[in-house]
C-alpha positions as CSV (number, residue, x, y, z in Angstrom):
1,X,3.4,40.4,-81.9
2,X,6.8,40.9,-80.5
3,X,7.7,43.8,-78.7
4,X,10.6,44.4,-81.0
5,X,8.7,44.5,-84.0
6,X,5.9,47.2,-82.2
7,X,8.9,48.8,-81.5
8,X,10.2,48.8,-85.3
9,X,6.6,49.7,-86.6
10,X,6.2,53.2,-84.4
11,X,9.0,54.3,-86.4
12,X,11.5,54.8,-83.7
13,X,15.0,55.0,-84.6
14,X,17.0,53.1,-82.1
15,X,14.5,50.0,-83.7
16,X,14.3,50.6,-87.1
17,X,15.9,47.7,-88.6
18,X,17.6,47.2,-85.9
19,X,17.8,43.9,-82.8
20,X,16.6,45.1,-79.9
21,X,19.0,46.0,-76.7
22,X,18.5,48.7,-74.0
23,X,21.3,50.7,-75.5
24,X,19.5,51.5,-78.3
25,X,16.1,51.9,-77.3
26,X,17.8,54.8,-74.4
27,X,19.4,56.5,-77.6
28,X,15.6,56.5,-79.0
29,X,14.9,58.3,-75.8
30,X,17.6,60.8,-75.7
31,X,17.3,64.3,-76.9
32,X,19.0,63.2,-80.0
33,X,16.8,60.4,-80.9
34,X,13.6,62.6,-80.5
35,X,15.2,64.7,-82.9
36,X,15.4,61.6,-85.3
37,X,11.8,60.5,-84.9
38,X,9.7,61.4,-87.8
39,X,6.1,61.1,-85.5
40,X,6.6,63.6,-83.1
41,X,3.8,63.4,-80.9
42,X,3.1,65.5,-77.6
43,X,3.1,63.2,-75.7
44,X,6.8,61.7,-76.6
45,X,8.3,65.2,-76.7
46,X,6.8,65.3,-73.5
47,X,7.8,62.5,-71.5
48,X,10.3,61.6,-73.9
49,X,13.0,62.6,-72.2
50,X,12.3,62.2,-68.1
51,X,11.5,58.4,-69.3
52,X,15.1,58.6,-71.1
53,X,16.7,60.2,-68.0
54,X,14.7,57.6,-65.6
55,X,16.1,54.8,-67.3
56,X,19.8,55.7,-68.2
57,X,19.9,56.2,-63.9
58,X,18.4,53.1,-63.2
59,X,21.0,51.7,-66.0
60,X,23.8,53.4,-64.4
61,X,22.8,52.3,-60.8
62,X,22.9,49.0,-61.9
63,X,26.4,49.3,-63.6
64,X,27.7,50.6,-60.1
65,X,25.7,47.8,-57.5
66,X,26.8,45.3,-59.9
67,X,30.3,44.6,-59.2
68,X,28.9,45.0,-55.5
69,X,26.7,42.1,-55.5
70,X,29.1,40.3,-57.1
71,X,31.4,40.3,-53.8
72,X,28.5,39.6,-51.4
73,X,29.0,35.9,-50.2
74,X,26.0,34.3,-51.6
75,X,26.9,31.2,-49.4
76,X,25.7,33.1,-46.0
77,X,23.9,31.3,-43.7
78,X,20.0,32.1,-42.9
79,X,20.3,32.4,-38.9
80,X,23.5,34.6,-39.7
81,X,21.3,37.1,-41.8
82,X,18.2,37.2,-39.5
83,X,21.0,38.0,-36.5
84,X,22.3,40.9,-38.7
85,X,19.2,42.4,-39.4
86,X,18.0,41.9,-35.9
87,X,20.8,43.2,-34.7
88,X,20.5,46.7,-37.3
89,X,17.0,46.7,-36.5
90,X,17.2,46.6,-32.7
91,X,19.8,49.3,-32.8
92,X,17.9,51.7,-34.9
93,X,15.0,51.3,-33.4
94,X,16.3,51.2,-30.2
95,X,17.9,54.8,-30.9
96,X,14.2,56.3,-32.1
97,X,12.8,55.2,-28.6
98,X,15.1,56.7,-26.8
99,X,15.1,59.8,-28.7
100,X,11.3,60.3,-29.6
101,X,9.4,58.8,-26.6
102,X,6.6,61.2,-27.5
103,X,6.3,60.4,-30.8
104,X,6.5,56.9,-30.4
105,X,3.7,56.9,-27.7
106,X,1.5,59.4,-29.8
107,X,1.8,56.9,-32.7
108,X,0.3,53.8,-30.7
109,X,-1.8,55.6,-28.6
110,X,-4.5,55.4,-31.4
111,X,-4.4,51.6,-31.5
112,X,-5.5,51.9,-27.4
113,X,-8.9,53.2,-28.5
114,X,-9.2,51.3,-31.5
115,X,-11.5,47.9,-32.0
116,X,-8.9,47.0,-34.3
117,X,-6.0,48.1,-32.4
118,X,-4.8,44.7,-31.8
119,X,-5.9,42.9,-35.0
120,X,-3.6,45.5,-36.8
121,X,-0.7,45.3,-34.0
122,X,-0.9,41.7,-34.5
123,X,-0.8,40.8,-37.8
124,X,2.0,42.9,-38.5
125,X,4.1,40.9,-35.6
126,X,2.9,37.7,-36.5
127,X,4.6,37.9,-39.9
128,X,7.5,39.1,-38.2
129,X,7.1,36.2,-35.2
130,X,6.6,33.5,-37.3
131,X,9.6,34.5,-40.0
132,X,12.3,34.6,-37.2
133,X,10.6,30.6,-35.6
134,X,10.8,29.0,-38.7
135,X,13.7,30.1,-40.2
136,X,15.6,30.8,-36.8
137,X,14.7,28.2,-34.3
138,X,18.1,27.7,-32.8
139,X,17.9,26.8,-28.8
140,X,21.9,26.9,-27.7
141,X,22.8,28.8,-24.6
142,X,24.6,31.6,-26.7
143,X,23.7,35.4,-27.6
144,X,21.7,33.8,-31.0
145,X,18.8,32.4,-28.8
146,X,17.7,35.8,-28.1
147,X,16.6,36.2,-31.4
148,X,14.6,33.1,-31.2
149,X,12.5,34.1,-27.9
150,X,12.3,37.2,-29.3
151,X,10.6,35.2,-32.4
152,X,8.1,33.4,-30.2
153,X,7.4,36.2,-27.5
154,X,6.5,38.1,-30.2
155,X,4.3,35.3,-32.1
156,X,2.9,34.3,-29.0
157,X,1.4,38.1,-28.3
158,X,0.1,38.0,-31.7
159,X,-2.2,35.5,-31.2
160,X,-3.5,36.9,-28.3
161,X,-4.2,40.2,-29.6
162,X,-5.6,38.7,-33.1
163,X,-8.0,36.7,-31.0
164,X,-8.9,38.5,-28.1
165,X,-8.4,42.1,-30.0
166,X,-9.4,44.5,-26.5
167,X,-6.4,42.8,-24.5
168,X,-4.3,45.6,-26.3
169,X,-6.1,48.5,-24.6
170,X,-5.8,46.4,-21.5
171,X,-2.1,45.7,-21.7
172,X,-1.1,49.4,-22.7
173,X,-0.5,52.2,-20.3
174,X,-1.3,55.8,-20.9
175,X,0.7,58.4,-22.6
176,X,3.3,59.4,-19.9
177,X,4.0,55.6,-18.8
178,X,4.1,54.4,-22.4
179,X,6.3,57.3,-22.7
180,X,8.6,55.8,-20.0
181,X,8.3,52.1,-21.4
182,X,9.7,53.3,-24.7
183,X,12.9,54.9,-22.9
184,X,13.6,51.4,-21.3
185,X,12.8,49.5,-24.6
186,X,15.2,51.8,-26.7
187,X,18.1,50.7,-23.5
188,X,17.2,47.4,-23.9
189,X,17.2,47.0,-28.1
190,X,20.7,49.1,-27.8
191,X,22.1,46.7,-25.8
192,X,20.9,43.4,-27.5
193,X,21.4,44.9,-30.7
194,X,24.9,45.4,-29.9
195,X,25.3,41.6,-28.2
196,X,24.0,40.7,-31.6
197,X,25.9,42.7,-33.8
198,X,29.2,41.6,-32.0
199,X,28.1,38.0,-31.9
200,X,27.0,37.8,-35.4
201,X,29.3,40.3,-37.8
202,X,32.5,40.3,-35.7
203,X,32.3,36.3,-34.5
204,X,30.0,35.4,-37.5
């Protein structure tokens, strides 16, 4: 059976007799609609109404984004958008080393003790690895190839730490030195984040 007619059946006005359209079904929601209903349950004058106010937001997001979308180039090129979001990325990152050391190192510390430290660590970077190989494999002496040994440095470690799973423990230093390697990593993502994001919104 349709969903309309189930609709039509449970006696809700924005149905009742009625095609069905998301306009309509959102006035069956409203205040005024539960009004209308002849079955009013609990659980409708309950939830009725957040389930109305839900949707007509999610409605009226879409109404604004819209017309957005709309003017996004849909032409752009894949090693263009993988720049960009390396280049976003690397700067925000790059900012949260540089301004939470401590928290950084606190959060991998754990993984150091861990058996499964560096089956976690990487499979998370392998996805990451082998996204940026195969869809951004570009070798020319320009700002772009850092993105791609980025892509296979970080493949390449996640091999190692998926099969031999104790080199993490081995590879990281304690707190105040991992501390200190997060400073210099924020630096360095700054600064190749901003290579990037010159090279790839301002030239791209």
């Amino acid at each position: 059976m349709r969903i309309a007619e189930l609709l039509r059946k449970s006696k809700w006005p924005a149905f009742e007799n009625k095609g069905y359209s998301l306009k309509r079904f959102l006035r069956g929601l409203s205040p005024t609609g539960l009004q209308q209903r002849r079955d009013k349950s609990p659980f409708v004058i309950a939830f009725g109404p957040c389930l109305w106010l839900s949707l007509s937001g999610l409605r009226c997001l879409f109404d604004l984004c819209l017309p957005i979308v709309h003017r996004i180039p849909m032409s752009l090129d894949l090693n263009i958008l993988i720049e960009r979001w390396f280049a976003v990325g690397w700067l925000v990152f790059g900012l949260s080393h540089l301004l939470y050391p401590a928290k950084w190192a606190a959060l991998f510390l754990p993984l150091r003790e861990r058996e499964t430290g560096g089956l976690l660590l990487g499979t998370f970077n392998l996805l990451l690895g082998l996204f940026v190989i195969l869809g951004h494999n570009v070798w020319t002496w320009s700002i772009p190839v850092i993105v791609t040994l980025a892509g296979w440095i970080m493949t390449l470690k996640s091999i190692i730490y998926l099969l031999f799973p104790r080199a993490l423990a081995r590879v990281m230093p304690p707190a105040e030195r991992l501390q200190i390697g997060f400073r210099i990593a924020g630096a360095v993502a700054i600064l190749l984040g901003a290579l990037l994001a010159y090279d790839s919104f301002c030239r791209g």
